[in-house]
CHARMM-style PDB file with segment names, atoms N, HN, CA, C and O in Angstrom:
ATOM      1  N   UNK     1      31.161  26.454  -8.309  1.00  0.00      PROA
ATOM      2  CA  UNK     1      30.318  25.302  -8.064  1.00  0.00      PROA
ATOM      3  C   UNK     1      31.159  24.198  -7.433  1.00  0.00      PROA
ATOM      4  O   UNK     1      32.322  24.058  -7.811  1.00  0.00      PROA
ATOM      5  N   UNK     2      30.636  23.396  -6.481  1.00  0.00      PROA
ATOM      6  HN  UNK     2      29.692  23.510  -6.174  1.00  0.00      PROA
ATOM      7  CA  UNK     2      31.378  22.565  -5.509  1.00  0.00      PROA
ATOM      8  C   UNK     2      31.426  21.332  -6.696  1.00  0.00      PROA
ATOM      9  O   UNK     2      30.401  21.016  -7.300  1.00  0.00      PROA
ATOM     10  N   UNK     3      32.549  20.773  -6.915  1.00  0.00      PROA
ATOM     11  HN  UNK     3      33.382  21.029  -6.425  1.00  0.00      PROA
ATOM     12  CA  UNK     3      32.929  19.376  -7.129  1.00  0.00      PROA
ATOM     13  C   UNK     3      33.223  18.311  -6.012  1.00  0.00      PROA
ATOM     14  O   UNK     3      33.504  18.622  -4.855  1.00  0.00      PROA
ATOM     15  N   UNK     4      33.153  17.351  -6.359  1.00  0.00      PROA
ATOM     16  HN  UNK     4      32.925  17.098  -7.300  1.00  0.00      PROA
ATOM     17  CA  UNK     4      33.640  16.226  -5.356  1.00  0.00      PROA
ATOM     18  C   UNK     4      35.175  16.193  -5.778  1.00  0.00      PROA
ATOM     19  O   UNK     4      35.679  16.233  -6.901  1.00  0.00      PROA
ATOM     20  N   UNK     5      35.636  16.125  -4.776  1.00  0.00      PROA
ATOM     21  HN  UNK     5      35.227  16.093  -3.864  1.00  0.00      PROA
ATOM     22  CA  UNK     5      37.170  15.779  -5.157  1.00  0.00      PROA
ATOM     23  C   UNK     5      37.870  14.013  -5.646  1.00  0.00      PROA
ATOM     24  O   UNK     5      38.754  13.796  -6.474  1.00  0.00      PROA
ATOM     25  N   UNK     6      37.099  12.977  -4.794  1.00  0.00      PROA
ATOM     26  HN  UNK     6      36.381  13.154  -4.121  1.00  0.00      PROA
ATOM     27  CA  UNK     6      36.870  11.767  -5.584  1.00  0.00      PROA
ATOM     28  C   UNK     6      35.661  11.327  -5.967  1.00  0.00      PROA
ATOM     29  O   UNK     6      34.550  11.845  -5.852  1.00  0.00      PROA
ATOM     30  N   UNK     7      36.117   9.993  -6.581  1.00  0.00      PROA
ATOM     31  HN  UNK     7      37.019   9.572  -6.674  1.00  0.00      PROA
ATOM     32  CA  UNK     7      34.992   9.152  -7.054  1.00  0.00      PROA
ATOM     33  C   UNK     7      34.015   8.668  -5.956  1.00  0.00      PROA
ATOM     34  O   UNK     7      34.339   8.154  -4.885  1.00  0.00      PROA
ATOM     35  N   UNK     8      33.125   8.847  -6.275  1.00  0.00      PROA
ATOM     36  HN  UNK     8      32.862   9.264  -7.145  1.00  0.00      PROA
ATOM     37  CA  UNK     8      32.074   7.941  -4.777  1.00  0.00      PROA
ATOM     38  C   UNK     8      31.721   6.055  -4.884  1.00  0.00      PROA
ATOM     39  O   UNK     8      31.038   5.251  -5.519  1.00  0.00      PROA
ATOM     40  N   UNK     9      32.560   6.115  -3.964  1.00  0.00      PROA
ATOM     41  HN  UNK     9      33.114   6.768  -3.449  1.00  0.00      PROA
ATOM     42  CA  UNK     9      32.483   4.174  -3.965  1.00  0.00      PROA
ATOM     43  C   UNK     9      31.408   3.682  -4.394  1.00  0.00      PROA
ATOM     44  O   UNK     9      30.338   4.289  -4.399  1.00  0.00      PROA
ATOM     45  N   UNK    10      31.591   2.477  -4.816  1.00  0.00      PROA
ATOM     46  HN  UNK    10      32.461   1.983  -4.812  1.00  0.00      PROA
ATOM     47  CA  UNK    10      30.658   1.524  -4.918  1.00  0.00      PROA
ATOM     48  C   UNK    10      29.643   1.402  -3.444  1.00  0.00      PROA
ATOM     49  O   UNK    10      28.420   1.419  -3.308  1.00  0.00      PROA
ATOM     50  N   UNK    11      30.435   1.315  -2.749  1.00  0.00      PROA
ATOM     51  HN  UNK    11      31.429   1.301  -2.859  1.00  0.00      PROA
ATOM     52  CA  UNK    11      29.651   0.328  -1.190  1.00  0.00      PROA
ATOM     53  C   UNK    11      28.934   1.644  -1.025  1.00  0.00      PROA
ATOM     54  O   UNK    11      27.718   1.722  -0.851  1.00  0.00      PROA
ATOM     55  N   UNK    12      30.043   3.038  -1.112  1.00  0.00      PROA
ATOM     56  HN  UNK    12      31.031   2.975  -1.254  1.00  0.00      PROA
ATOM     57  CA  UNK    12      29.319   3.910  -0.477  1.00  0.00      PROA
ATOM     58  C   UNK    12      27.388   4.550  -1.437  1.00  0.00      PROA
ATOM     59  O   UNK    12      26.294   4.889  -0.986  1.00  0.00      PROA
ATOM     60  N   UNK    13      27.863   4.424  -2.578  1.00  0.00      PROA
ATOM     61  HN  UNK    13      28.751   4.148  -2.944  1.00  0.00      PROA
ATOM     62  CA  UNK    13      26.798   4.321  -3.661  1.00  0.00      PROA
ATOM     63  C   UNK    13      25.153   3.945  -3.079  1.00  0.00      PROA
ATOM     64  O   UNK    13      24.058   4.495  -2.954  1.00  0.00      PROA
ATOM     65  N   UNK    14      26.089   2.094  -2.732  1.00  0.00      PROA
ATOM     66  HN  UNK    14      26.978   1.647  -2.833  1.00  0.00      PROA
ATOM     67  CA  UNK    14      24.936   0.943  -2.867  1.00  0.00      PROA
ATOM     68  C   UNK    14      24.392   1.110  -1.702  1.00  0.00      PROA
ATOM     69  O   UNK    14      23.292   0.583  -1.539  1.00  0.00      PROA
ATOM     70  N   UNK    15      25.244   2.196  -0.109  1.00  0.00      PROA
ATOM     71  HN  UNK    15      26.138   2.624  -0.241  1.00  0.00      PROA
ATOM     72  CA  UNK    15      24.504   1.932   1.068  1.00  0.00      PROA
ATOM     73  C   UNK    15      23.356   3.010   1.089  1.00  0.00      PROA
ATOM     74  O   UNK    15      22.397   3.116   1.854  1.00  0.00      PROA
ATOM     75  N   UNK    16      23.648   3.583   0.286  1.00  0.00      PROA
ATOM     76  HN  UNK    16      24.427   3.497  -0.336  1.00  0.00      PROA
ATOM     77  CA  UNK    16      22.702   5.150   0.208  1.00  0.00      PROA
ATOM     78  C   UNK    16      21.525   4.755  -0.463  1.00  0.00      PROA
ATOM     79  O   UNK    16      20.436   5.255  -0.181  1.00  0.00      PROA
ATOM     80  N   UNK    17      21.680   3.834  -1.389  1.00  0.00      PROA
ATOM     81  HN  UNK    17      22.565   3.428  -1.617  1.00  0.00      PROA
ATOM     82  CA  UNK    17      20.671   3.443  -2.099  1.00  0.00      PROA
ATOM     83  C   UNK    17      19.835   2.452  -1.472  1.00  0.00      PROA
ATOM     84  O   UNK    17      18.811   2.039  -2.016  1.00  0.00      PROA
ATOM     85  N   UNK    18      20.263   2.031  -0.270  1.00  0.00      PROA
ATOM     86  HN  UNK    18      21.094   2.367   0.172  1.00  0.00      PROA
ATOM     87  CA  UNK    18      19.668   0.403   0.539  1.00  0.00      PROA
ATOM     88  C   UNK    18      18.706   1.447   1.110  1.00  0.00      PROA
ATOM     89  O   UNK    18      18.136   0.801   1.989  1.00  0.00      PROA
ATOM     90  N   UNK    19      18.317   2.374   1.124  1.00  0.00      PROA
ATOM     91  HN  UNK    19      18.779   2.899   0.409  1.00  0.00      PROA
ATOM     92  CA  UNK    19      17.168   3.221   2.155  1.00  0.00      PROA
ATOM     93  C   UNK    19      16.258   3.337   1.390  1.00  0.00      PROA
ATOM     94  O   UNK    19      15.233   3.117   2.035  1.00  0.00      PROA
ATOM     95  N   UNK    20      15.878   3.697  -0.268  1.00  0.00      PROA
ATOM     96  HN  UNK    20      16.711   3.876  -0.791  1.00  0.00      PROA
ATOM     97  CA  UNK    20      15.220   3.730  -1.155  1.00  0.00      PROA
ATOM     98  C   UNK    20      14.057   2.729  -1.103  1.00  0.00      PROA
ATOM     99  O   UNK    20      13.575   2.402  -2.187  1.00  0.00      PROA
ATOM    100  N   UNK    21      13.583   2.240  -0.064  1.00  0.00      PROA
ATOM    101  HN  UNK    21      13.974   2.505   0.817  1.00  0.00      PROA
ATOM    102  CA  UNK    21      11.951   1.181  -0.074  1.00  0.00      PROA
ATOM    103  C   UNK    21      10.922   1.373   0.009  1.00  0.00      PROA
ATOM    104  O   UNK    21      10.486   1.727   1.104  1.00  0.00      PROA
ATOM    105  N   UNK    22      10.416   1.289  -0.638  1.00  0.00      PROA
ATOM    106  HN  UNK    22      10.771   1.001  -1.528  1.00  0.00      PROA
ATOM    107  CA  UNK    22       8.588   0.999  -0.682  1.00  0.00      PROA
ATOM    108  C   UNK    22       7.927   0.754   0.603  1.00  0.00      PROA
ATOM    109  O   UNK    22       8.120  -0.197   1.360  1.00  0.00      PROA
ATOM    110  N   UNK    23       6.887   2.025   0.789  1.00  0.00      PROA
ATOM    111  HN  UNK    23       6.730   2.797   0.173  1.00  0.00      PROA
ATOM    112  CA  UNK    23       6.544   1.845   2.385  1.00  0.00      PROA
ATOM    113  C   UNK    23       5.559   0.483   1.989  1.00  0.00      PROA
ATOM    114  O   UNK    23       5.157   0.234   0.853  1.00  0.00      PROA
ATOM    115  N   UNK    24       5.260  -0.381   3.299  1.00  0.00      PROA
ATOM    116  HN  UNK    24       5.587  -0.178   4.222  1.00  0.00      PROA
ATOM    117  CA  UNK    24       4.811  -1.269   3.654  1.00  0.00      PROA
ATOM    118  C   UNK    24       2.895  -0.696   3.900  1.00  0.00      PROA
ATOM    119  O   UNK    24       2.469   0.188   4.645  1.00  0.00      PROA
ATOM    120  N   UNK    25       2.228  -1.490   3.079  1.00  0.00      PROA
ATOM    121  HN  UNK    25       2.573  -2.207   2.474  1.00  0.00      PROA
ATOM    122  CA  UNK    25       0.743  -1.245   2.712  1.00  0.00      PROA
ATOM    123  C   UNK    25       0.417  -1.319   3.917  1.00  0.00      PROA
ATOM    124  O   UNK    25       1.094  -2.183   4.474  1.00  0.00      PROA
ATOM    125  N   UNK    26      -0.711  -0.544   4.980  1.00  0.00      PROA
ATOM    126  HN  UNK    26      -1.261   0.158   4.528  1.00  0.00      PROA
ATOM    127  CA  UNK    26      -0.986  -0.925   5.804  1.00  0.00      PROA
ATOM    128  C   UNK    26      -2.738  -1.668   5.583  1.00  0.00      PROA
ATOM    129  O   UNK    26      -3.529  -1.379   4.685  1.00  0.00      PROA
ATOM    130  N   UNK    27      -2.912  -2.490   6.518  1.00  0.00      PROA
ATOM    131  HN  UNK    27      -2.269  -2.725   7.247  1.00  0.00      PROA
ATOM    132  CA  UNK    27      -3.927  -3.049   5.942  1.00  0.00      PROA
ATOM    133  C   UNK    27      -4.790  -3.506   7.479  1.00  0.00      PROA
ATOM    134  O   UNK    27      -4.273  -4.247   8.316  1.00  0.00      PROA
ATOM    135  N   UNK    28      -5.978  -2.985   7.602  1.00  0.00      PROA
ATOM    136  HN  UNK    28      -6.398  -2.383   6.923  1.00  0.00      PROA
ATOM    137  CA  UNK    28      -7.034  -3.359   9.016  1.00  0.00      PROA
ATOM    138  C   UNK    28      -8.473  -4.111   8.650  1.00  0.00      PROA
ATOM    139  O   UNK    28      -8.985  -3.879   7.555  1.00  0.00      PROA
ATOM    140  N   UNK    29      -8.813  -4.592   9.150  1.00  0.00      PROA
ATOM    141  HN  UNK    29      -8.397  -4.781  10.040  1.00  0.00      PROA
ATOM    142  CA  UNK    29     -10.112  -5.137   9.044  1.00  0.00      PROA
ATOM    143  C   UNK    29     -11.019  -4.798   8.553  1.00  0.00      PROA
ATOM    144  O   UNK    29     -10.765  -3.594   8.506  1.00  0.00      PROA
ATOM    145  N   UNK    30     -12.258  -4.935   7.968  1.00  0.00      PROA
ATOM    146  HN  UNK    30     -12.464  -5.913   8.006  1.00  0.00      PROA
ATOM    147  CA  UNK    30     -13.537  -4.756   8.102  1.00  0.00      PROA
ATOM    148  C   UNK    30     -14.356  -4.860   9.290  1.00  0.00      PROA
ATOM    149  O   UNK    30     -14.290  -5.872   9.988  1.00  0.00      PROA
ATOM    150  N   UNK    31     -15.215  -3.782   9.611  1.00  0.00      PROA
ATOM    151  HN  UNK    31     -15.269  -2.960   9.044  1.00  0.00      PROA
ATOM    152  CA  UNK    31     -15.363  -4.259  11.139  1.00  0.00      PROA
ATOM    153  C   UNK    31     -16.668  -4.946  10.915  1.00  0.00      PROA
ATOM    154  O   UNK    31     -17.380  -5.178  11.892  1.00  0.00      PROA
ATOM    155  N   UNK    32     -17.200  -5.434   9.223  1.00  0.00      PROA
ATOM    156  HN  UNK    32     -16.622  -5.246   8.430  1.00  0.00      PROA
ATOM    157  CA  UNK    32     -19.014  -5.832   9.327  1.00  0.00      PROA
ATOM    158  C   UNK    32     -18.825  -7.400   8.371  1.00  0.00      PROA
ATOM    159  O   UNK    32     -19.467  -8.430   8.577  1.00  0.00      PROA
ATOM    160  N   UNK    33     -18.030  -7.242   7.579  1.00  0.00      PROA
ATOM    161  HN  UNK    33     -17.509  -6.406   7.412  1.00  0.00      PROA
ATOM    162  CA  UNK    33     -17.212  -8.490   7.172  1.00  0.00      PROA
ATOM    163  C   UNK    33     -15.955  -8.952   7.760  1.00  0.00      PROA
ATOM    164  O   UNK    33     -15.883 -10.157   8.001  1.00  0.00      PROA
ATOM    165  N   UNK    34     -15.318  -8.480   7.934  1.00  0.00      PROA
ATOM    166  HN  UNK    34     -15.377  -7.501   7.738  1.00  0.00      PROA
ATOM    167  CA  UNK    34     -13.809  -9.137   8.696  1.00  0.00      PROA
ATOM    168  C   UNK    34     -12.754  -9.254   7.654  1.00  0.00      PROA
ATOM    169  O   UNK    34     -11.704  -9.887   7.767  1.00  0.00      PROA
ATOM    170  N   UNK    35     -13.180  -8.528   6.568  1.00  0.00      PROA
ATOM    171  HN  UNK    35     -14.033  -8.014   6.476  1.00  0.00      PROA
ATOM    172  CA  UNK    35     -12.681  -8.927   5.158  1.00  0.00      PROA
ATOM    173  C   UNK    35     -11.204  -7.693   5.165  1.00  0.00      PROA
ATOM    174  O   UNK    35     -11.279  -6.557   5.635  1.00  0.00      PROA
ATOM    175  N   UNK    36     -10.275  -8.147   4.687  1.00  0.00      PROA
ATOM    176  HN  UNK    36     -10.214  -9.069   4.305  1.00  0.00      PROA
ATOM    177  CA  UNK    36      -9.021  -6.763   4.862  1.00  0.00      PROA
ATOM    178  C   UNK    36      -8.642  -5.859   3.936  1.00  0.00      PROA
ATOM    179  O   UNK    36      -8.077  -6.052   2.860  1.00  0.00      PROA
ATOM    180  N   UNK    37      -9.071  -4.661   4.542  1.00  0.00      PROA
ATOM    181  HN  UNK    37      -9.530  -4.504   5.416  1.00  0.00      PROA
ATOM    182  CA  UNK    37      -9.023  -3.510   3.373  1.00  0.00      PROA
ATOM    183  C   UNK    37      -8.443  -2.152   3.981  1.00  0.00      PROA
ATOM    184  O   UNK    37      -8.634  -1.901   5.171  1.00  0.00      PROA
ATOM    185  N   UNK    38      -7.819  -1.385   3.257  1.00  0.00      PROA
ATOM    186  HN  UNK    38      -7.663  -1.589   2.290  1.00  0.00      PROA
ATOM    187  CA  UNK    38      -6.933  -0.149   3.445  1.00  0.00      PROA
ATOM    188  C   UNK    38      -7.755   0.596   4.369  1.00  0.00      PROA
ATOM    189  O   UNK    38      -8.959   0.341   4.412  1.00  0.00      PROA
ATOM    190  N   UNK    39      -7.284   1.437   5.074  1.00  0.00      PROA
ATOM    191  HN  UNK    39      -6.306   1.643   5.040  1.00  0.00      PROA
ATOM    192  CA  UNK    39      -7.700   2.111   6.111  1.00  0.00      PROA
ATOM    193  C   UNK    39      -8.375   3.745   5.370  1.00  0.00      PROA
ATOM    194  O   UNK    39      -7.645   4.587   4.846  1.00  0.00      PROA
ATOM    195  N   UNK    40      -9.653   3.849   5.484  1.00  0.00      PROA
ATOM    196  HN  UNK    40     -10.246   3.165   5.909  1.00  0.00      PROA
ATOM    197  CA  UNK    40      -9.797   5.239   5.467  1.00  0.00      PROA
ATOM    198  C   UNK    40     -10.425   4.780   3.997  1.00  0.00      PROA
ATOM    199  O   UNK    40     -10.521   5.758   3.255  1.00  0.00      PROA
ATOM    200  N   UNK    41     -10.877   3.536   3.388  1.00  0.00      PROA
ATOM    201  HN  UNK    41     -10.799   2.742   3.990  1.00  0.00      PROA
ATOM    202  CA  UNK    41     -11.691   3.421   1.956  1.00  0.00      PROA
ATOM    203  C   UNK    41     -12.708   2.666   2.498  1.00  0.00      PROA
ATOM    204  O   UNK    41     -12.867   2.213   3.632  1.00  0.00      PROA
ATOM    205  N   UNK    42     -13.617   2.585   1.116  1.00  0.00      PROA
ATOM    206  HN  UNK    42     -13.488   2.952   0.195  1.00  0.00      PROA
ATOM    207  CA  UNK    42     -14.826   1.853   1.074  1.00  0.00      PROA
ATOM    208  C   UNK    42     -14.256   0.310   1.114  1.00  0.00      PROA
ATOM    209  O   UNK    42     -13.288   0.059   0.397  1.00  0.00      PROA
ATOM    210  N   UNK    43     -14.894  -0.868   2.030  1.00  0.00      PROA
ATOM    211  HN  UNK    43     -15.681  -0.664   2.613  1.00  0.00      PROA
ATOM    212  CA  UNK    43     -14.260  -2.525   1.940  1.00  0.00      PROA
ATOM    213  C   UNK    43     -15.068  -2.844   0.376  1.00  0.00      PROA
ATOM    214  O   UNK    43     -16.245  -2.620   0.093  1.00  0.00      PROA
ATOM    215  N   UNK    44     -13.748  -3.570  -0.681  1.00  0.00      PROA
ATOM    216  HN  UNK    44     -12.792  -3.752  -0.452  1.00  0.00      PROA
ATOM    217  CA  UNK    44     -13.295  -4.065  -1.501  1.00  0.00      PROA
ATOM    218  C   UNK    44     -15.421  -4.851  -1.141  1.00  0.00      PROA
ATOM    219  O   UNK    44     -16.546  -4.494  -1.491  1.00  0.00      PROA
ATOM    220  N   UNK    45     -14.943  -5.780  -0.446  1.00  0.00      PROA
ATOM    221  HN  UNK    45     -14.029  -6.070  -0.162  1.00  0.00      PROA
ATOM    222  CA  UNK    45     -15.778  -7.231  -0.060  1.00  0.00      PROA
ATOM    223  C   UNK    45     -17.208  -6.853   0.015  1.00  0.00      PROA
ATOM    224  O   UNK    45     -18.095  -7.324  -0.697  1.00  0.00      PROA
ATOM    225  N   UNK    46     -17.363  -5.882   1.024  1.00  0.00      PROA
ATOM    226  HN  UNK    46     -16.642  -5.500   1.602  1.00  0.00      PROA
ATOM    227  CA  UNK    46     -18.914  -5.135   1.296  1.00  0.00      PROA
ATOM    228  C   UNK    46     -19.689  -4.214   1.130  1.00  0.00      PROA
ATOM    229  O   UNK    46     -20.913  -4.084   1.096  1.00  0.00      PROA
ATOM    230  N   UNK    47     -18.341  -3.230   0.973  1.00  0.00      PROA
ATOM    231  HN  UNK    47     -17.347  -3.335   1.000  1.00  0.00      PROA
ATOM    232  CA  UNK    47     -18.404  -1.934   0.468  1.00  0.00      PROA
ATOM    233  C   UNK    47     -19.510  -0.986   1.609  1.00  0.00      PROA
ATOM    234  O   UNK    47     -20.474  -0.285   1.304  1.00  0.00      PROA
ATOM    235  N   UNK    48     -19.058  -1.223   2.695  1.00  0.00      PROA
ATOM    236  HN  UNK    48     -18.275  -1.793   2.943  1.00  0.00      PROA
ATOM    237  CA  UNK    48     -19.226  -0.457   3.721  1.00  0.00      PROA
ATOM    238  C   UNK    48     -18.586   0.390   4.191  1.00  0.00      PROA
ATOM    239  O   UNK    48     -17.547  -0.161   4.552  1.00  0.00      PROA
ATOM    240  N   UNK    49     -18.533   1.605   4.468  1.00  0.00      PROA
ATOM    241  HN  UNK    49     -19.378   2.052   4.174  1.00  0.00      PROA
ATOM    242  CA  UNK    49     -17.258   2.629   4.834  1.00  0.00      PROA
ATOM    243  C   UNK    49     -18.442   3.593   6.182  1.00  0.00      PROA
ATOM    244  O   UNK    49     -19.442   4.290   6.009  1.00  0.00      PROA
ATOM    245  N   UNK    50     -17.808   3.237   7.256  1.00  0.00      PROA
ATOM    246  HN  UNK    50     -16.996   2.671   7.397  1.00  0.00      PROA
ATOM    247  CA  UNK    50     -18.107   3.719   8.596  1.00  0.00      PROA
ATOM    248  C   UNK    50     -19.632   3.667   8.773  1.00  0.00      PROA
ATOM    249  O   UNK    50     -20.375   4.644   8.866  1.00  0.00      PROA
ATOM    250  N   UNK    51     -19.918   2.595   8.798  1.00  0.00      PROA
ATOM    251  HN  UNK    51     -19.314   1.801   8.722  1.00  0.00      PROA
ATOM    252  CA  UNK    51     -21.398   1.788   8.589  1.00  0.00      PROA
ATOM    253  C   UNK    51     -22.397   2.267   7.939  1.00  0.00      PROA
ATOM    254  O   UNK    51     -23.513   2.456   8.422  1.00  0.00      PROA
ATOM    255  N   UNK    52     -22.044   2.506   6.745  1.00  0.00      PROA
ATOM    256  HN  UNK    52     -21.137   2.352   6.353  1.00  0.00      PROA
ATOM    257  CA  UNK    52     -22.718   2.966   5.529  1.00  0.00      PROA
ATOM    258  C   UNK    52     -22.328   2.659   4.044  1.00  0.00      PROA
ATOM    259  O   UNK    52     -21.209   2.749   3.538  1.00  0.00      PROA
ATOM    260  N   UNK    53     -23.432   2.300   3.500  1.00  0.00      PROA
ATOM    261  HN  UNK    53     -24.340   2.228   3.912  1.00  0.00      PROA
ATOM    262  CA  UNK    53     -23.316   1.549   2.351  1.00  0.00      PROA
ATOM    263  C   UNK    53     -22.657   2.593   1.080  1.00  0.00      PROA
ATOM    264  O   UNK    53     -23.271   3.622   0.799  1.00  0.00      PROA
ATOM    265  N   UNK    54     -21.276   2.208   0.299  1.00  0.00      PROA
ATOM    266  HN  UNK    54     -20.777   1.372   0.527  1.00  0.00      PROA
ATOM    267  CA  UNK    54     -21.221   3.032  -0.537  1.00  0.00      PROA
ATOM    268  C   UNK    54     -20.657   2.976  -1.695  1.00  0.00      PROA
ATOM    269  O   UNK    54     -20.524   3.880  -2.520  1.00  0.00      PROA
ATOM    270  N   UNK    55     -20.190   1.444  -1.762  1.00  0.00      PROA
ATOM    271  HN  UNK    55     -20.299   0.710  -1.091  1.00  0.00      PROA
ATOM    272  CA  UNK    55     -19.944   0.835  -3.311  1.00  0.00      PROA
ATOM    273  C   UNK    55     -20.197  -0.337  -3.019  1.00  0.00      PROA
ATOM    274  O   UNK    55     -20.135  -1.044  -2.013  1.00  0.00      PROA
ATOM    275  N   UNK    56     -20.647  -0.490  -4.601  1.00  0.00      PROA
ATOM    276  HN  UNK    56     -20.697   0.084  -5.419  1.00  0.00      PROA
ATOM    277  CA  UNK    56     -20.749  -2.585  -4.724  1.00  0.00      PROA
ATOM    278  C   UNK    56     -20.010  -2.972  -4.381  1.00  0.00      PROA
ATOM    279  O   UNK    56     -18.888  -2.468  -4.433  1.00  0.00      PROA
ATOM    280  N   UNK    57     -20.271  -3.983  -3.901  1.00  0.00      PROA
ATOM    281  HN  UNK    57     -21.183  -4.392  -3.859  1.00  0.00      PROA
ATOM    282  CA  UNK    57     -19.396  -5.141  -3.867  1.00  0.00      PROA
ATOM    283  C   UNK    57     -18.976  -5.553  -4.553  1.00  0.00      PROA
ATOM    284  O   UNK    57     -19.760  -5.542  -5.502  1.00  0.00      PROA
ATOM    285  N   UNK    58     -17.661  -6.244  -4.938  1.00  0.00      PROA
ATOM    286  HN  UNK    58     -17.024  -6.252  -4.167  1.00  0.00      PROA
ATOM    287  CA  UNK    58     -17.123  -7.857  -6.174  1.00  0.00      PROA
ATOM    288  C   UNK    58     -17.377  -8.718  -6.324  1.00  0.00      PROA
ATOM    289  O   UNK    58     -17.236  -9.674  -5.562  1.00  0.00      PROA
ATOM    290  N   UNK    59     -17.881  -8.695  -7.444  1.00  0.00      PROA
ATOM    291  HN  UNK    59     -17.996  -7.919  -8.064  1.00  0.00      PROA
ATOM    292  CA  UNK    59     -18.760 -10.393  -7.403  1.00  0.00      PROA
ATOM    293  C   UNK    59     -17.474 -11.013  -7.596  1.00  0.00      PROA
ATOM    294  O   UNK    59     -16.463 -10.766  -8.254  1.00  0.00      PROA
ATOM    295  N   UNK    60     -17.849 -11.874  -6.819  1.00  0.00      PROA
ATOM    296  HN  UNK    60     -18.670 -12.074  -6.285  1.00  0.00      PROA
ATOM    297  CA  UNK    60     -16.240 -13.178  -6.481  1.00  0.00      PROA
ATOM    298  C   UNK    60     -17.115 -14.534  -7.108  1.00  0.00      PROA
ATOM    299  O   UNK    60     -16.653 -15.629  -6.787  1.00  0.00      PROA
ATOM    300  N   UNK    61     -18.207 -14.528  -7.883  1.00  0.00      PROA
ATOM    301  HN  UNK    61     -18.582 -13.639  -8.144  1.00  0.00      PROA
ATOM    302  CA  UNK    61     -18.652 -16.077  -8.477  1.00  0.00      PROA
ATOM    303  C   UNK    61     -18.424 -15.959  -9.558  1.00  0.00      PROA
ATOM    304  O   UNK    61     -18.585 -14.881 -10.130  1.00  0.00      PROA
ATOM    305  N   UNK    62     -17.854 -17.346 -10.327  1.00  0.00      PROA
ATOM    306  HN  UNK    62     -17.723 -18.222  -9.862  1.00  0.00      PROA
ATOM    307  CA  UNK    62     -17.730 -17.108 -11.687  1.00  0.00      PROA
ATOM    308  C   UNK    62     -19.341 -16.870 -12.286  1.00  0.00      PROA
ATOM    309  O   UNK    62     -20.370 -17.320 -11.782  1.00  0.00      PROA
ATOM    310  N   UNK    63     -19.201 -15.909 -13.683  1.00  0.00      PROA
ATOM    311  HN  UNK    63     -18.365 -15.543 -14.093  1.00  0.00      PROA
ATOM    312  CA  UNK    63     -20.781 -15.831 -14.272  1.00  0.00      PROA
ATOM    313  C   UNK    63     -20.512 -16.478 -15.539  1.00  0.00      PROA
ATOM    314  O   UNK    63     -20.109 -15.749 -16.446  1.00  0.00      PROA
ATOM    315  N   UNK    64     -20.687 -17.930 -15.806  1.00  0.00      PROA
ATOM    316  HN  UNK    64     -21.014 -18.521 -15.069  1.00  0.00      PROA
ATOM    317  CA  UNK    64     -19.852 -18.028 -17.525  1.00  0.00      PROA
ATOM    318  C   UNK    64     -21.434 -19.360 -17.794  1.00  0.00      PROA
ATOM    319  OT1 UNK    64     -21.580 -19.936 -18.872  1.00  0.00      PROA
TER     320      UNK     64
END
């Protein structure tokens, strides 16, 4: 079984580890609200998905 023959640096450690990020959310329009929601779901806001109705909406008013 292969060993390393030294220790693996710090820098060299921490640069290997600087690639490790969280892809970046992509995020497009609503094309019937304008409201911004993930690509390829029902809009959060209208709940329209390729001009068809298919979840509620969020009620965004307070009810108290």
């Amino acid at each position: 079984m292969a060993v390393p023959k030294r220790k693996t640096s710090r820098s060299n450690t921490r640069s290997r580890r600087a690639n490790w990020k969280a892809p970046v959310v992509t995020v497009t329009e609503c094309p019937q609200c304008h409201a911004p929601m993930r690509p390829h779901t029902a809009c959060p806001s209208c709940g329209m998905y390729q001009g068809r109705h298919y979840a509620e909406a969020e009620r965004t008013e307070h009810q108290g």
